[in-house]
N, C-alpha and C positions, 0 to 999 in steps of 0.2 A: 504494500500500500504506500510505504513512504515512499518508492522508485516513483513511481506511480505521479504522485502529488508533486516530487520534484520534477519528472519530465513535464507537468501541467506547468510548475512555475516559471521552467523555463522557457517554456512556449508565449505564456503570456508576459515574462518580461521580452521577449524579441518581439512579440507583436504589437506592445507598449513603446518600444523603439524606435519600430516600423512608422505605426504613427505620431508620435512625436515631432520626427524629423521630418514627416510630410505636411505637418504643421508648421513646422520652421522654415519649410523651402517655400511652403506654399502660401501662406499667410505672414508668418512673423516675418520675414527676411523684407518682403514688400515693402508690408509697412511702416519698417522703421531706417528702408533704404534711401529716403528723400535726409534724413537726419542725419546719416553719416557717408554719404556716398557723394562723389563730386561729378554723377551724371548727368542730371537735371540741368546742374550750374555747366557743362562744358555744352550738354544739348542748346541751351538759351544761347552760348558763344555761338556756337553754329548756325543759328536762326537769325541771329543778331547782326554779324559780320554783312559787310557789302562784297568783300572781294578776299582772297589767300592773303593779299599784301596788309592786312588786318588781323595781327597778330593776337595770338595769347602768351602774356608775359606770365609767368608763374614766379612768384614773388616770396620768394622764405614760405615756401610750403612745402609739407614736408610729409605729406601721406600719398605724393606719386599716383592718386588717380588720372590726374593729368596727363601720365604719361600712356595708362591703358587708354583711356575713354580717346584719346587725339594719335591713336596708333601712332606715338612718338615724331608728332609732327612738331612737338615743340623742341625738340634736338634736333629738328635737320639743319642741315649746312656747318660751315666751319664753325672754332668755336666762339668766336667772335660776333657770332649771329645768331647763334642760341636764346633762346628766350627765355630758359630759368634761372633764374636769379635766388640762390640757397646756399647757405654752411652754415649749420649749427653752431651758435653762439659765438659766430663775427661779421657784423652786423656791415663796420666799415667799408671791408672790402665788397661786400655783397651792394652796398649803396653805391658806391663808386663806379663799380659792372654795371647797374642798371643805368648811371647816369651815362656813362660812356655811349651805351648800345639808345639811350634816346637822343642824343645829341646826334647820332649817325641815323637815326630816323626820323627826323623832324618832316613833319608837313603832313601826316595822316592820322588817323583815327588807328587807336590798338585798344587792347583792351588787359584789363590785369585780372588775375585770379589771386587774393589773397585772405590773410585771417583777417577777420574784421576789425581788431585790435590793431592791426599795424597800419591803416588806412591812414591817419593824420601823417604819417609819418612817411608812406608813399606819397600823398600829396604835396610832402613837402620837400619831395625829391624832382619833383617835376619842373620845368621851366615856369617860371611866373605866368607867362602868357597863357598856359595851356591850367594852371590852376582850376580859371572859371569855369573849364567843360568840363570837368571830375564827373561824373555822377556816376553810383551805383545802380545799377540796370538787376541783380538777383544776388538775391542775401537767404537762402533758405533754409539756412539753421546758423549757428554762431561758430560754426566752423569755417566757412566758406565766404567767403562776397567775389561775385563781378561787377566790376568796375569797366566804364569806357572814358577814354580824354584824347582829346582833338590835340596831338604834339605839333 
C-alpha cells in the first residue's frame, strides 16, 4: 500500500509541475513581461523612428535587452559608431563616448534608451540647442524610459 500511495505522490507532484509551469509560461510570464522586459520600449523605437539613420543610443544600461530585441543592430559598425554607451561605475569616460559620438552626429533626430534616474543627467550631456527637444516618448515601468532629441 505504501508503494502504492508513493507512486500516487509522485504522479501528482509531476503533474502539479506540469501545470505550474504552464501557468508560468502561459499566464505569469505575460503579465508581468511589460514590467521587466525592454520589448515594448525597443517595439515603440521601431514604430517611432523615420529612417535607420535614427539611432538607438543605449545609455548605462545594463540588462542587454537591447541587444536581443534590435538583433544587435546597436553594435554594428566600427567602434567608434556604436551606440552603447556603459561601464559599471565610471560614469566619466562613459559621458565623454556619448559626447564625442553626438558631436559627430549632429543634425538629426536619435533617440536614447535609459534608466529613468539618469535622465537629468543625459540631458545634460547634450548640446544646449538640442536640450529643448528632450522628451520622453515611453516610460513603462521604472526601469526603462525612451527618450527622442532633435541633435
Amino acid at each position: 500500500a505504501r508503494r502504492r500511495q508513493a507512486r500516487a505522490a509522485v504522479l501528482a507532484m509531476g503533474a502539479v509541475a506540469a501545470l505550474f509551469t504552464l501557468f508560468l509560461i502561459d499566464r505569469f510570464m505575460p503579465a508581468v513581461g511589460p514590467y521587466w522586459s525592454q520589448k515594448g520600449t525597443i517595439a515603440t523605437y521601431y514604430q517611432q523612428r523615420r529612417s535607420s539613420a535614427e539611432k538607438l543610443l543605449a545609455y548605462r544600461v545594463f540588462w542587454r535587452g537591447e541587444n536581443f530585441y534590435t538583433s544587435n543592430a546597436i553594435y554594428e559598425g566600427p567602434s567608434d559608431e556604436r551606440t552603447v554607451f556603459d561601464s559599471p561605475g565610471e560614469v566619466a569616460p562613459v559621458a565623454e563616448a556619448l559626447r564625442r559620438w553626438i558631436s559627430s552626429h549632429r543634425g538629426g533626430r536619435q533617440f536614447f534608451l535609459l534608466d529613468p534616474g539618469l535622465a537629468a543627467h543625459l540631458v545634460s550631456l547634450l548640446p544646449a540647442e538640442s536640450r529643448a527637444s528632450w522628451r520622453v516618448i515611453d516610460q513603462p515601468n521604472d526601469k526603462f524610459t525612451l527618450a527622442v532629441a532633435d541633435l
